[in-house]
N, C-alpha and C positions, 0 to 999 in steps of 0.2 A: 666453830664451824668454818671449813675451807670454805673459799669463794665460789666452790661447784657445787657441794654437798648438797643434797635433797635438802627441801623445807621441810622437814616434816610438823615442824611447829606451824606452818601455816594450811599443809594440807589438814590438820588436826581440828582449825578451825575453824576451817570451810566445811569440812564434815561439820561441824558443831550446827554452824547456821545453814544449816542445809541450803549451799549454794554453788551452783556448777563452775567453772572458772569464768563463764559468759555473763553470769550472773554478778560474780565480783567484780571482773570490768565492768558490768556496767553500771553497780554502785560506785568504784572509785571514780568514774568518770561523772555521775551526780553531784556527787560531794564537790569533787574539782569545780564542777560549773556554778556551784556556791560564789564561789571565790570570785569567781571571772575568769576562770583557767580554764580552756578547751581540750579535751584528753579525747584520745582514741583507742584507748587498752580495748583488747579482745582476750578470745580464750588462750589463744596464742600467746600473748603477752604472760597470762597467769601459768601458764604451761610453763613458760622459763622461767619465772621467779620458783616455781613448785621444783624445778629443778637445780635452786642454788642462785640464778643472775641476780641481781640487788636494782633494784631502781633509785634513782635520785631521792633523795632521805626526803623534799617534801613532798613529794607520791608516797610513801612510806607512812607520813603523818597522815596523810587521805585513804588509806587503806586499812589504818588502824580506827579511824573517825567511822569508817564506814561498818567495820563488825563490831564497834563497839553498839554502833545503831542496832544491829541486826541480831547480836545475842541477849543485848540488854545489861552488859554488866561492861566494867572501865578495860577495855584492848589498849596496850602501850604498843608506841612502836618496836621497843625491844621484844612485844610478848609475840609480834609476827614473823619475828625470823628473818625480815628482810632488812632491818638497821645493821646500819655497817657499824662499828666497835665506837668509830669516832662521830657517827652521826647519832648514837643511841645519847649519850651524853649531850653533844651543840648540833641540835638541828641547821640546818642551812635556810633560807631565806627562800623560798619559789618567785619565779618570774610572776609579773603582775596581769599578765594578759593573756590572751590565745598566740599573741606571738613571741610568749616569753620573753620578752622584755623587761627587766626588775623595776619594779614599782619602789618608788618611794614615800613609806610612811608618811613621811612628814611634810609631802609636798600635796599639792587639790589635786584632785580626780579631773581628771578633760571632761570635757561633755558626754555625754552619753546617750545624744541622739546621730552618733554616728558624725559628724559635723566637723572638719579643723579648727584647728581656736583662728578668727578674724586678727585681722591685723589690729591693732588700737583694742583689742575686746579685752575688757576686766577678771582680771583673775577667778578664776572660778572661786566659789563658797567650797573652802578646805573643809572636807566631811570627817576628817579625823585619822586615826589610823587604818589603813586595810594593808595586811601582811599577807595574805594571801594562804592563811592555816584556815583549817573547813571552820564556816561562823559556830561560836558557843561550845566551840570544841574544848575537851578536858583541861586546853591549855588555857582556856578564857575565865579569867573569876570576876563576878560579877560584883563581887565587895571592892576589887582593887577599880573598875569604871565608878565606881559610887565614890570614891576617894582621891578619886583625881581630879585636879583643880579646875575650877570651871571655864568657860572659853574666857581667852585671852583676846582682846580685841587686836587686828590687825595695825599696822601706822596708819594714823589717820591720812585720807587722802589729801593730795597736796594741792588741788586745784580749787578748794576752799568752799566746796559745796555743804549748806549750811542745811540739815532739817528738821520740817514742821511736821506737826502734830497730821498736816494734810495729806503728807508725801505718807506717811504709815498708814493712813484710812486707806490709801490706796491698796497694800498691800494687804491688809485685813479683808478688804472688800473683795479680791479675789479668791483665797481661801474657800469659801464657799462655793465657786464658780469651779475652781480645782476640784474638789472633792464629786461636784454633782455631776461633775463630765464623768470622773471618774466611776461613779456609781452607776453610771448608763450606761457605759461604753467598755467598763475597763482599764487598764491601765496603759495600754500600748501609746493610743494616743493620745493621754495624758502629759506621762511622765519627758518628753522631751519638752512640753513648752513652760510645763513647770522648773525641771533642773535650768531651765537656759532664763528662769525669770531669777530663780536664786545665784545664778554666776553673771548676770549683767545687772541685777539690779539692786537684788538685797546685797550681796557680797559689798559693793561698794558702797551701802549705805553703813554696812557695818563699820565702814572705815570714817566716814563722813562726821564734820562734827554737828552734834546734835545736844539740844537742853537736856539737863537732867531726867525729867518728864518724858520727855520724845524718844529718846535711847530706850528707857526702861521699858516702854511701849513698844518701840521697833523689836528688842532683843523678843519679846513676848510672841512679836507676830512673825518674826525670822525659825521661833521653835518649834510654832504649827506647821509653817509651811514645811520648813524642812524632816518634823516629823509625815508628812502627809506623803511626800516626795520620799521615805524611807517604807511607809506600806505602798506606794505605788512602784517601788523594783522589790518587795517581798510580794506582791501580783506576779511581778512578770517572772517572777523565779531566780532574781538577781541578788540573790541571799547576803553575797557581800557586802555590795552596795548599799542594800537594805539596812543592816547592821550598822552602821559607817554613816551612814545619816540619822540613824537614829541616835547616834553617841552624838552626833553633831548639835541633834537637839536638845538634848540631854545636857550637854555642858550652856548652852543660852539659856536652855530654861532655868537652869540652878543661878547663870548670872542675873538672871532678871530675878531671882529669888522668888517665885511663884510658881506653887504648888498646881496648879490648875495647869500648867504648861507641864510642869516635870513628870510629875504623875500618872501622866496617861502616855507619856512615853515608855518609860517603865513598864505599863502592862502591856504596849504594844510590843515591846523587846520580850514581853515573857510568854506573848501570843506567837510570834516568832519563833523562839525557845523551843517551846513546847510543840508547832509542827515538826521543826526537826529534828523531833526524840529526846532532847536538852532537857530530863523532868525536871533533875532538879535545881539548874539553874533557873527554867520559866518557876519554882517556886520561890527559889532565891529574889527575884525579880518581882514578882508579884508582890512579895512580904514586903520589899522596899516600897513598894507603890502603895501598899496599903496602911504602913507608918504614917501617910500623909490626910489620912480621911478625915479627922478633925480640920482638917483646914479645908478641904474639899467641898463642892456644891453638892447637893444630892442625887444628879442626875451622875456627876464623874465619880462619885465617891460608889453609886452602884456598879461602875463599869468597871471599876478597880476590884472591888467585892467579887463579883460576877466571874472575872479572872483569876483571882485566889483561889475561889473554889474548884474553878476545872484544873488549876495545877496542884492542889489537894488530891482530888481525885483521881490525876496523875499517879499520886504519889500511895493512893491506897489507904487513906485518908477518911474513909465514908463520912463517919461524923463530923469532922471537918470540913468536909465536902458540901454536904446539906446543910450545915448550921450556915455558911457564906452563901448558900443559894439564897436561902429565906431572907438573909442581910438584906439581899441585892435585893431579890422583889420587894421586901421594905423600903429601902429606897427609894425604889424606881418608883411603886405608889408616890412616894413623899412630892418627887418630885413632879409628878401627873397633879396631884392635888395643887402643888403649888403655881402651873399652870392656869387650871382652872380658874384658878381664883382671881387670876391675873386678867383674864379675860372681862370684858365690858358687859354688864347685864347676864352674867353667867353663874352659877351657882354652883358648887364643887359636887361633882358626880362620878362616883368611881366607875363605871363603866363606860365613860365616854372617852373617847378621844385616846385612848390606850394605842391603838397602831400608828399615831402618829408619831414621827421624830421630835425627840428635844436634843436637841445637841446630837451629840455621837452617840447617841445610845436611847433604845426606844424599847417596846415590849419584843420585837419581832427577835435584837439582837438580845434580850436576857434570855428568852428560848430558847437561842443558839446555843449558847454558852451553857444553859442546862444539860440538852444534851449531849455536851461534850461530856459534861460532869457525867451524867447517867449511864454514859458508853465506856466510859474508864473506868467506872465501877460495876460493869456488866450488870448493866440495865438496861440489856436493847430494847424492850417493848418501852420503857419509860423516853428512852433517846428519840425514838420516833413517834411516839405519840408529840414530846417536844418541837420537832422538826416541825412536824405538821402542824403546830399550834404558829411555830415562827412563820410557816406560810401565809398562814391568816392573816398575821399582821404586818408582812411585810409592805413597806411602801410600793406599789405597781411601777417606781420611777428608779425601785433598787435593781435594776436589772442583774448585775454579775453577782451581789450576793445573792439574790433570787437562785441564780445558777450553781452557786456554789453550796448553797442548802440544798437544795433539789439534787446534786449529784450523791450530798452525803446521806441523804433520804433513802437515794434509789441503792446503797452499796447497803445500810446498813439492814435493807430489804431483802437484798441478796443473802445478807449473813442469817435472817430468820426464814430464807428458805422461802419466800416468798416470791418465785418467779414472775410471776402473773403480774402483781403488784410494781416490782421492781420493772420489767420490760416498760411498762404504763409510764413509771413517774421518768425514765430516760426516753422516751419519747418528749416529754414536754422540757426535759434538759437541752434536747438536741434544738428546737424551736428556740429554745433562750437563747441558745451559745453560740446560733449563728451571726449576730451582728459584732458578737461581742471581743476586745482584745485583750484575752487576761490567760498567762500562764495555766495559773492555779485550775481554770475551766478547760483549757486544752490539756490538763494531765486528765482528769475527771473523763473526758475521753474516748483517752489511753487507755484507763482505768477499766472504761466498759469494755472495749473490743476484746482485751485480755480475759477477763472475765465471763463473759459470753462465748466467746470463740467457740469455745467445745459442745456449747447446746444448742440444738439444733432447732428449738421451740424459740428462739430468740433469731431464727434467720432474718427476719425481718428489719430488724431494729439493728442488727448486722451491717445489713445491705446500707442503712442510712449512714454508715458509721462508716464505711467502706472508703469513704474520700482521705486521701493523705493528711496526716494528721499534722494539723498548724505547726 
C-alpha cells in the first residue's frame, strides 16, 4: 500500500466494532492515558489515517490495543493498516509523558504529585519498567514478569544508616493509615503522600544496611506499600503507573520469599487485567496467584480464589467459575470462625460478625467478586441480587468502594430495564461521590449522563449530574 492509499483495512474495522472515527479517537486517546501519554486524536485525525497518513508506529500499538479491546479477538498493528513496513516488524519506543519526552525504562519515575525532585531528596523507589505500550497489552506476557529475577537491592547507602526492627514498625504502622484514608476519600489524596513516603523514605531504607531479620521485614513491608500505592493510581486511572508498582512489588515480595506478600499482588495485577479487557492474562495472573494457596492464611487464600473465579468466568468457564466461588466462601467462613474464636469469652457463631473486615477482604468484598462472576456468565439477576448482598455488608467507613458497588448496581439495573430502580440507586451514588477523589467514581458518572441522556424520565437525576464532570 502507497503512502496515500485508503485504509481500507482499517475502515473494515471500525465498521466491525461499530465505531465512528470520534469514537476511535477517543479510545486511542484512553488507552494512551494508560500509559501517561496525553493524545488529542479526533474524527479528523481518523479521517486521515482512513485516507492513507500513518501515525507514529506507538499510536499505531494504541490503536491496535484499543479494537483489539473492542472486538474481542487479538488486532496487530500490521492487521490496521497503519504500520509502516519498518514499524510492523521494530516498533519504536513512545515518549514517556504528555510532553513526549522519552522515558527511561530503567531509570525511577519522578514524583507523581506534581512536585520537582528537592535538592538533597532521595532517589525515588525505581517502580520497574514503564515503556509506555497500553498496560497488559498482547505485547506483555505475564510468564516472562513471573521469571524475572527478583528486586536487586540498590548500593547500600553511604552515610552508614543502620536499621532496627523499630524503623520498619514505623512503616508497617502506616499501611493501615494509607489504605483507610484511602477507603474514605479515595485515592487522589492519598496517593501523593504515599508515593513521596516510598521515594524519601523506604527507597532509602532499601539501600541502608540492615540485620538479616530487619531487611526481610523491611522488604515485606516495602511490598504492601508499594502494592497499595499501585491500586491507588489503578483508582485514579493511572493504569501505567499502576502496573509499574505493582511489578515493583512483585519482585520484593518474591525477594522476601513470602507468599502472603506476592500473592495478593498477583490477583491485584489480574484485578487490573481483567478491568481492561486483558481475560486472559487476568487468568494467567490469577492461576499464578492461586499456585500459592497452600502456603496462604485463609482470609488471602479466599481473596485469591474469589479472583480465579471471576477470571474463570471471564473466560466462559461456568463450572470453574462456581466450583472457586464456593472455595472462596469456604474460606472466608474458615477464616470468620477462626476469628471468632480468637476473641475473649466468645463462642464461634456463624452469623456474627460476617460484615466486618479481616484483612483485605471481608463478606462485603466476596459478593463483589461474585457478582462479577455472575455478570460474565450472564447472570444478571444473580449479579445484583450479589451487589446488594455486598451492600449489606459493607463497612459504612468503605466509602468509594460503597460507590463503586452502587454505580455497578445502578448500570446493571439499567441492563434489566429497570429504570425506576436504577434512577433510585444513582441518586444515592451521587450523595457518595461527592466527597470523594477517585477516578474509577468520576467515570461511573460519565457513565450515567451517557446513559440517561436520551430518557427523559430520568430529567431529574440529569439535572444533578449536570455539573462538569471531575
Amino acid at each position: 500500500m502507497t503512502e496515500r492509499e485508503p485504509n481500507g483495512r482499517l475502515r473494515t474495522l471500525l465498521t466491525d466494532a461499530r465505531w465512528s472515527g470520534q469514537d476511535f479517537a477517543r479510545a486511542v486517546n484512553g488507552v494512551a492515558a494508560e500509559t501517561g501519554l496525553t493524545l488529542c486524536y479526533d474524527r479528523t485525525s481518523v479521517s486521515h489515517w482512513l485516507s492513507g497518513t500513518r501515525p507514529p508506529a506507538h499510536v499505531v500499538a494504541l490503536a491496535a490495543e484499543a479494537l483489539t479491546r473492542r472486538t474481542g479477538r487479538r488486532i496487530s498493528p500490521a492487521d490496521t493498516g497503519l504500520a509502516r513496513p519498518a514499524a510492523a516488524r521494530a516498533r519504536a519506543r513512545p515518549g514517556g509523558g504528555p510532553g513526549g519526552a522519552p522515558h527511561n525504562p530503567g531509570a525511577p519515575l519522578p514524583p507523581t504529585d506534581g512536585t520537582p525532585p528537592a535538592a538533597g531528596r532521595a532517589a525515588p523507589l525505581t517502580v520497574g519498567p514503564f515503556d509506555g505500550l497500553p498496560v497488559y497489552s498482547a505485547t506483555w506476557r505475564p510468564h516472562e514478569e513471573l521469571a524475572a529475577a527478583p528486586w536487586a537491592p540498590a548500593p547500600e547507602d553511604p552515610s552508614g544508616t543502620r536499621l532496627g526492627h523499630r524503623d520498619v514498625a514505623a512503616a508497617e504502622a502506616l499501611l493501615p493509615v494509607f489504605r483507610k484514608a484511602d477507603m474514605m476519600c479515595g485515592s487522589g489524596q492519598v496517593r501523593p503522600a504515599l508515593t513521596a513516603y516510598l521515594t524519601t523514605t523506604i527507597a532509602p531504607w532499601l539501600r541502608a544496611e540492615a540485620p538479616p531479620a530487619v531487611r526481610h521485614r523491611l522488604l515485606g513491608a516495602a511490598a504492601r506499600l508499594a502494592c497499595t500505592a499501585g491500586f491507588l493510581c489503578f483508582d485514579g486511572n493511572e493504569q501505567g503507573l499502576a502496573q509499574a508498582y505493582y511489578r515493583a512489588a512483585l519482585r520484593l515480595g518474591r525477594e522476601a520469599g513470602d507468599p502472603g506478600c506476592y500473592a495478593p499482588v498477583l490477583r491485584a495485577m489480574s484485578v487490573q487485567a481483567h478491568h481492561l479487557g486483558h481475560r486472559a492474562q487476568a487468568w494467567e495472573l490469577a492461576r499464578a496467584a492461586a499456585r500459592e494457596l497452600p502456603r496462604l492464611p485463609p482470609v488471602q487464600a479466599a481473596f485469591v480464589t474469589g479472583q480465579l473465579a471471576v477470571a474463570e468466568a471471564a473466560r466462559g468457564d461456568r463450572r470453574a467459575a462456581l466450583t472457586h466461588l464456593a472455595g472462596a466462601e469456604r474460606l472466608l467462613d474458615r477464616s470468620l470462625d477462626r476469628s471468632l474464636d480468637r476473641l475473649p469469652g466468645r463462642s464461634p457463631d456463624r452469623s456474627a460478625g460476617r460484615g466486618a473486615p479481616i484483612g483485605d477482604y471481608h463478606r462485603a468484598a466476596f459478593h463483589h467478586q461474585q457478582s462479577e462472576a455472575l455478570a460474565a456468565l450472564g447472570d444478571v439477576p444473580g449479579a445484583v441480587s450479589a451487589l446488594l448482598a455486598s451492600l449489606r455488608h459493607r463497612p459504612a467507613t468503605e466509602h468509594r468502594d460503597r460507590a463503586v458497588t452502587t454505580a455497578r448496581l445502578a448500570e446493571l439495573q439499567l441492563d434489566r430495564g429497570h429504570l425506576e430502580r436504577a434512577c433510585a440507586t444513582w441518586h444515592e451514588l451521587l450523595d457518595l461521590a461527592a466527597p470523594l477523589e477517585s477516578a474509577r467514581v468520576d467515570d461511573a458518572l460519565r457513565r450515567l449522563r451517557g446513559r440517561l441522556r436520551s430518557l427523559r424520565t430520568a430529567h431529574a437525576l440529569l439535572v444533578r449530574t449536570g455539573r462538569p464532570a471531575p
